[in-house]
C-alpha positions as CSV (number, residue, x, y, z in Angstrom):
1,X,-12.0,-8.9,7.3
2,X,-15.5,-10.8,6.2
3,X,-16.1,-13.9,6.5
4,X,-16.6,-15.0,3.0
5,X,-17.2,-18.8,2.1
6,X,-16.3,-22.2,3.7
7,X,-13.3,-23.6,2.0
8,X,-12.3,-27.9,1.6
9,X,-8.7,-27.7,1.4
10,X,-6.1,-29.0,-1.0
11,X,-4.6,-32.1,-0.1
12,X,-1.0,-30.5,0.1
13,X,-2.8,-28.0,2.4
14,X,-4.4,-30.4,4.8
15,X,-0.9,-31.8,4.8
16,X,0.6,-28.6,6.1
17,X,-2.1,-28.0,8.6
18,X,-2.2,-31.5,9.8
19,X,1.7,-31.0,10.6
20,X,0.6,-28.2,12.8
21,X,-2.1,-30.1,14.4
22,X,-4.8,-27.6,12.7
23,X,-8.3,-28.4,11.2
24,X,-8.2,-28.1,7.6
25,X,-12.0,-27.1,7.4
26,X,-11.3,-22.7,7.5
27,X,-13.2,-20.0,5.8
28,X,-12.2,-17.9,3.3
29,X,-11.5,-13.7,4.6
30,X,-11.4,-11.3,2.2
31,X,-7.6,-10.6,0.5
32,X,-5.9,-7.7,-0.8
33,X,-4.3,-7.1,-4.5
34,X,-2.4,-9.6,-5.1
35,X,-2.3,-13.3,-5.9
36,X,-3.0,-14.1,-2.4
37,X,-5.4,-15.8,-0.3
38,X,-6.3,-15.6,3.3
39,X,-8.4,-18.0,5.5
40,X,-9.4,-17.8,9.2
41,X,-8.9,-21.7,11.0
42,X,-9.3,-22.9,14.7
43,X,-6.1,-23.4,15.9
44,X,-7.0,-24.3,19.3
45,X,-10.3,-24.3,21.2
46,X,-10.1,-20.9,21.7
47,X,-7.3,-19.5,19.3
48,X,-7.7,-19.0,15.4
49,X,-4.9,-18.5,13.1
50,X,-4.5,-17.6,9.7
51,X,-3.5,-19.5,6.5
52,X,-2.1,-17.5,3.8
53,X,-1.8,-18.7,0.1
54,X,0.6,-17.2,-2.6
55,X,-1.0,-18.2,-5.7
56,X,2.2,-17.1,-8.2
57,X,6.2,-17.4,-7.6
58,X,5.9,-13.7,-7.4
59,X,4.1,-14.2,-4.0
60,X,5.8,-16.9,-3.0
61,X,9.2,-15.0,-3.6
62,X,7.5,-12.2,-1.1
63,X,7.4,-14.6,1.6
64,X,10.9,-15.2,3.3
65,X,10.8,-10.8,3.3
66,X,7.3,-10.8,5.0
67,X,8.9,-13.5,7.4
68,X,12.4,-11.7,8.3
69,X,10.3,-7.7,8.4
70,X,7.6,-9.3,11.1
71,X,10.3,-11.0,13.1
72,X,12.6,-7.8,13.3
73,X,9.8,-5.3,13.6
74,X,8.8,-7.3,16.4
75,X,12.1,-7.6,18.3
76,X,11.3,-3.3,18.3
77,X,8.1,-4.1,20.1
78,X,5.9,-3.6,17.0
79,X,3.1,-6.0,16.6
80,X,2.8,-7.9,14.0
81,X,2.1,-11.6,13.3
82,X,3.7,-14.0,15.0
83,X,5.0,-16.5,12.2
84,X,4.1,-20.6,13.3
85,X,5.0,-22.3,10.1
86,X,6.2,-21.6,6.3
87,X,6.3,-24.1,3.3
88,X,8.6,-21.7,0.9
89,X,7.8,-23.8,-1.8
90,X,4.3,-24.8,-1.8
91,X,3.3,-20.9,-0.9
92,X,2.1,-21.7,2.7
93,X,2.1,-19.4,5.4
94,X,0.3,-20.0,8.9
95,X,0.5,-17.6,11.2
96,X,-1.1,-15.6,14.3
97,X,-4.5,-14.0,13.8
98,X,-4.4,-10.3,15.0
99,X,-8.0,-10.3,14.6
100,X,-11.1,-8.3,12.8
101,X,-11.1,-5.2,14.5
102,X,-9.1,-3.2,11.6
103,X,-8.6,0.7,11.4
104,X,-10.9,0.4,8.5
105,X,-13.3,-1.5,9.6
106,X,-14.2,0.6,12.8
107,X,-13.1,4.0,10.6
108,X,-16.6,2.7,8.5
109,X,-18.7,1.9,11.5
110,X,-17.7,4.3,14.5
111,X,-16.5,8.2,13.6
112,X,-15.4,9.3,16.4
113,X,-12.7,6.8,17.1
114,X,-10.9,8.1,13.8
115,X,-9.0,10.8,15.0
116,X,-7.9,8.3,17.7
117,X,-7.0,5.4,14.9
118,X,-5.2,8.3,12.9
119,X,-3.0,9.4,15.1
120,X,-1.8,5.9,16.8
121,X,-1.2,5.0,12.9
122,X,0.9,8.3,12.7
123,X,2.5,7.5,16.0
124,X,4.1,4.6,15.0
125,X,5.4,5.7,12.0
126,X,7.6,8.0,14.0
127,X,8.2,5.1,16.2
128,X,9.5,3.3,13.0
129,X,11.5,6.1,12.3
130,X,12.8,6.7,15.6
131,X,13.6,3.2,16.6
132,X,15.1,0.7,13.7
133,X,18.6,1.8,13.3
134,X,19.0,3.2,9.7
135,X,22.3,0.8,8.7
136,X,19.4,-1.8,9.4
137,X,17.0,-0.2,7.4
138,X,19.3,0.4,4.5
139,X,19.4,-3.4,3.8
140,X,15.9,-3.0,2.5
141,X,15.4,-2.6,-1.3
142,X,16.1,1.0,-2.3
143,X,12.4,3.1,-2.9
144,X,13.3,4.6,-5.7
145,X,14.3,1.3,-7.5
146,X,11.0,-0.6,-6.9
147,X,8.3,-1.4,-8.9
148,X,6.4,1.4,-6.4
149,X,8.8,3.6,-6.4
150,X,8.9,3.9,-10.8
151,X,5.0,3.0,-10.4
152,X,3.9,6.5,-11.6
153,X,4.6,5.9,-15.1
154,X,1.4,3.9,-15.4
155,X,-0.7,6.5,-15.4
156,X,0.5,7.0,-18.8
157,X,1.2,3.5,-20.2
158,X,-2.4,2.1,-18.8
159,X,-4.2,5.0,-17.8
160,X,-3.9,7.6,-20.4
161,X,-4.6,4.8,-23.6
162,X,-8.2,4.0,-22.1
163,X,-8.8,7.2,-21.1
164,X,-8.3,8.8,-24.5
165,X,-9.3,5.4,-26.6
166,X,-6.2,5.5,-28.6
167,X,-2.5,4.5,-28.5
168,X,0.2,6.9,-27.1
169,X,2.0,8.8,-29.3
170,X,5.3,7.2,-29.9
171,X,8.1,8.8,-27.0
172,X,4.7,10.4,-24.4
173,X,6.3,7.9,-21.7
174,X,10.1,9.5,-22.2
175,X,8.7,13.1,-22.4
176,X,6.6,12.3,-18.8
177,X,9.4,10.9,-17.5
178,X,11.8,13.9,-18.2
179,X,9.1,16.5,-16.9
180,X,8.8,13.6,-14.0
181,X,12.3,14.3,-13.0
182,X,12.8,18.0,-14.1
183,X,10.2,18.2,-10.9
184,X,11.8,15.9,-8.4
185,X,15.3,17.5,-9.1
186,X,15.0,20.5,-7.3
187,X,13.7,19.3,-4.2
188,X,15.6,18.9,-0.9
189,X,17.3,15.2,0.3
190,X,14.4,13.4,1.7
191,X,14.4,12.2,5.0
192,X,14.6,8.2,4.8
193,X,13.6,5.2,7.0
194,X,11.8,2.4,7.0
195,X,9.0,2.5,4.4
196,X,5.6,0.0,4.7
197,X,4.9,0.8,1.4
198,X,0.8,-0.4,2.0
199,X,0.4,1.6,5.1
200,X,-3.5,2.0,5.0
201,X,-6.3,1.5,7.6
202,X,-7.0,-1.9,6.1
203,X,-3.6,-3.1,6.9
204,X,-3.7,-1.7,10.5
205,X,-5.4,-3.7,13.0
206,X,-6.9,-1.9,16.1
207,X,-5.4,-4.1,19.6
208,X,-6.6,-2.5,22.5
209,X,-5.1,-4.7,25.0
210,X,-1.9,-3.9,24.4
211,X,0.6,-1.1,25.1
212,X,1.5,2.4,23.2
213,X,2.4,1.2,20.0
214,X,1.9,-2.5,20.0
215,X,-2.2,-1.1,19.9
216,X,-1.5,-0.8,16.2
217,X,-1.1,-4.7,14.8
218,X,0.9,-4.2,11.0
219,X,-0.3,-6.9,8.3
220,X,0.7,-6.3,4.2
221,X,4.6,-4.9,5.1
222,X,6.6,-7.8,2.5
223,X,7.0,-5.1,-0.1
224,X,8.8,-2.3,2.7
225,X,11.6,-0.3,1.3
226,X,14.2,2.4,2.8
227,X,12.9,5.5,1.7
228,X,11.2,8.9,2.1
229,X,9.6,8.6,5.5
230,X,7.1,11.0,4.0
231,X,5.6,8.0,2.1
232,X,3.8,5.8,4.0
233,X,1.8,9.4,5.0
234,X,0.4,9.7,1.4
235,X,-1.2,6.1,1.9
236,X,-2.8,6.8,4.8
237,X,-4.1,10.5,4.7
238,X,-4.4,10.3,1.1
239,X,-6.0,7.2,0.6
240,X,-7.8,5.9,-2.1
241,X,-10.1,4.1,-0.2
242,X,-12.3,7.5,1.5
243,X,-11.7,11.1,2.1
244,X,-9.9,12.0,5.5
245,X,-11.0,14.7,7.2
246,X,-8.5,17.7,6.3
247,X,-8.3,18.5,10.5
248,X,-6.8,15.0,10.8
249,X,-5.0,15.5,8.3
250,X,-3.4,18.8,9.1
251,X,-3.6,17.5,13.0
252,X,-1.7,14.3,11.8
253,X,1.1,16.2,9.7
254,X,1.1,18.7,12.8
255,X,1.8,16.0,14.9
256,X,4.3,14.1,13.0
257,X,6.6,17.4,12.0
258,X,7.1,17.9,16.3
259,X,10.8,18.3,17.4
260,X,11.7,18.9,13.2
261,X,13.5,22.2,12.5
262,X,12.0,24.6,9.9
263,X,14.1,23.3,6.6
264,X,13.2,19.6,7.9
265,X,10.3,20.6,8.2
266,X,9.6,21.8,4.6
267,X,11.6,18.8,3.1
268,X,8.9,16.7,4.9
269,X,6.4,18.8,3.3
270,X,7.4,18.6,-0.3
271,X,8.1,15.2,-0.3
272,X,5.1,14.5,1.0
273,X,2.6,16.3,-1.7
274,X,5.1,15.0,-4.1
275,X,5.4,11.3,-3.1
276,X,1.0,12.0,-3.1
277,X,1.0,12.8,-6.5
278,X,3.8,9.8,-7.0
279,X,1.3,7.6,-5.1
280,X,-2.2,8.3,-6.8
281,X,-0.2,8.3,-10.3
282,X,1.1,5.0,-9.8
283,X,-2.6,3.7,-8.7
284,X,-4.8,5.3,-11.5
285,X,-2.3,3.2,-13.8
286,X,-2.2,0.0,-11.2
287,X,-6.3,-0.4,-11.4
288,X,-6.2,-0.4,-15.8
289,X,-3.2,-2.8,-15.7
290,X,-4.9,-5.0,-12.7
291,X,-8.3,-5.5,-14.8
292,X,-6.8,-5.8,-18.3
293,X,-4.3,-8.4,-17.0
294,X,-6.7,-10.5,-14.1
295,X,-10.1,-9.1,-14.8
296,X,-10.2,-7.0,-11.6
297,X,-12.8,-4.5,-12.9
298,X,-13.9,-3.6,-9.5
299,X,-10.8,-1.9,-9.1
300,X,-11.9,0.6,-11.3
301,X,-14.2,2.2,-9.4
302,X,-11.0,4.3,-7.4
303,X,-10.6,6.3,-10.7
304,X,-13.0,8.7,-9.8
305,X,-11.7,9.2,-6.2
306,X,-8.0,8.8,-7.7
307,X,-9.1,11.4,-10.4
308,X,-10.1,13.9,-8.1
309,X,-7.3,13.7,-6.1
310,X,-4.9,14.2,-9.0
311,X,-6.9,17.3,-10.6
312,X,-6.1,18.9,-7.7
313,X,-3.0,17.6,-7.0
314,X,-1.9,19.1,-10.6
315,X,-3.0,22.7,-9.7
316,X,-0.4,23.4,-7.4
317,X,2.4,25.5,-8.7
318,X,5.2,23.2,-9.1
319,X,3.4,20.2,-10.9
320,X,2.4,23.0,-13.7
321,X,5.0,21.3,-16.4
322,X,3.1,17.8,-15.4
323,X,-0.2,19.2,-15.9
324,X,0.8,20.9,-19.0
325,X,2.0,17.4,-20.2
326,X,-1.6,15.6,-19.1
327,X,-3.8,18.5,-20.8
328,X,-1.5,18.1,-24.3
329,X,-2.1,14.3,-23.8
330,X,-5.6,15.2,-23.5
331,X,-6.1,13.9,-20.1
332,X,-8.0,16.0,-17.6
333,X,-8.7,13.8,-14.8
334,X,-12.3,13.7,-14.7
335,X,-14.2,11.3,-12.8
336,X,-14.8,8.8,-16.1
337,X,-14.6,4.9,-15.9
338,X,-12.5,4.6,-19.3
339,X,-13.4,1.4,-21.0
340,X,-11.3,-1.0,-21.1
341,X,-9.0,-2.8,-24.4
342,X,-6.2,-4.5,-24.4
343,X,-5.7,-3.0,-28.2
344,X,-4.6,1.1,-27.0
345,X,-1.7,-0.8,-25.0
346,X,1.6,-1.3,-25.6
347,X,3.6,-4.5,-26.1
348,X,5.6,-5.6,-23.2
349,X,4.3,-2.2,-21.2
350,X,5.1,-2.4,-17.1
């Protein structure tokens, strides 16, 4: 994360800090998303630590879960940070500072350590899997029943309006939705765990100095979910962000199917090019909705990346019904910007 601007705090902030014996003079790193802010502060001499900000209840209601996942994670020997103090009520979080050197910071400046970052990410997803009991797990929200897991239908309410300049027909949503689940009904029981739900290289920060997993520090995780462990793989090898190399890609799928029998092994398989197509949906729609609704235009330039993904995505055999949906739509998945207005959408659309 970049070092952005120096910040004067708040006077309910310098409260907070001066309760933890912290200077509330911090600069500003960059964020994420959400409503949230981050900012780097001397802790100690030699020690920083990091303020976070929830700028709407929404946030702030994400807190006590990014509180209780870090803590339990961490009793597995996962590393991720260490919580010093939480105002609940003022949106406050100050907590340990794993540090700059994340997976996508060194993915952009040094090549030949990706492979390496790649397959410690991929390692401790199986470590996830492997270790956190799943009657623990299953206390999370249910996938399928988040705003994620449904998040594929706004590539029609936000994404297919500006796209096309006009309204939707009236019922387009209901008729993607029953194509939507004509598709996922035939395939197998997914294998479930513990689901990140953000797992990307910006989230993962690179700790050398540690041990096996604990390399791998885990930041974003207050939105994780007990679902398809096949997931969290579409946000990494998939990611919007750059193109991964298909050989890490294949190596990293390779890698993460060891010890699976052959049916497990195809389950994994189709969930995973399912839940991609899920994934890239859901953030073709996500980018319209987030600069219609806070002015993030410079999220729109993953559309062409997203697109690209998708096109291809849509020729394979058993997303024909989806594609035949788009192309009647009269959405192709080129790599066009749509412009943006608030008038082709919806009242009350999610």
């Amino acid at each position: 994360m970049n070092s952005i601007e120096k910040v004067e705090s708040s006077d309910l902030v310098n409260e907070f800090l001066e309760k933890n014996g912290v200077s509330a003079q911090f600069v500003q790193i960059a964020g994420d998303w959400a409503q949230r802010q981050y900012f780097r502060i001397e802790k100690d001499a030699d020690k920083t630590a990091i303020l976070m900000k929830c700028l709407d209840q929404n946030n702030r209601d994400q807190m006590r879960p990014f509180v209780t996942i870090a803590n339990h994670l961490r009793k597995y020997g996962f590393s991720t940070p260490e919580i010093y103090d939480v105002d609940y009520e003022q949106g406050f979080m100050l907590l340990e500072d794993l540090g700059t050197n994340d997976f996508d910071t060194i993915i952009k400046n040094n090549a030949k350590q990706n492979e390496e970052l790649y397959h410690l990410a991929a390692s401790v997803l199986k470590d996830v899997k492997r270790l956190i009991p799943d009657n623990e797990v299953q206390l999370l929200p249910d996938f399928f029943e988040t705003a994620v897991g449904r998040g594929h239908i706004r590539a029609v309410n936000w994404y297919m309006p500006m796209i096309r300049s006009a309204g939707n027909r009236k019922g387009a949503a209901s008729d993607f939705l029953k194509v939507w689940e004509e598709i996922e009904s035939v395939l197998p029981e997914p294998d479930k765990g513990f689901v990140h739900i953000d797992f990307h290289p910006g989230n993962l920060v690179f700790l050398p100095s540690r041990k096996g997993k604990a390399r791998c520090g885990l930041l974003d995780f207050q939105g994780a979910a007990y679902g398809p462990a096949a997931y969290d793989y579409t946000n990494l090898l998939k990611d919007i962000r750059r193109d991964v190399p298909a050989s890490i890609e294949e190596d990293v799928l390779q890698e993460s199917m060891a010890g699976m029998g052959q049916e497990q092994k195809e389950s994994f398989l189709s969930w995973y090019k399912f839940l991609s197509i899920q994934f890239h949906l859901r953030i073709i729609g996500q980018v319209v909705k987030l600069s219609l609704e806070e002015g993030r235009d410079d999220l729109l330039s993953f559309i062409p990346r997203v697109s690209h993904y998708l096109k291809k995505e849509l020729e394979e055999a058993e997303f024909a019904p989806l594609k035949s949906f788009f192309e009647h739509e009269g959405v192709y998945f080129d790599d066009t910007i749509p412009n943006i207005d608030k008038k082709f959408i919806l009242e009350n659309t999610v």
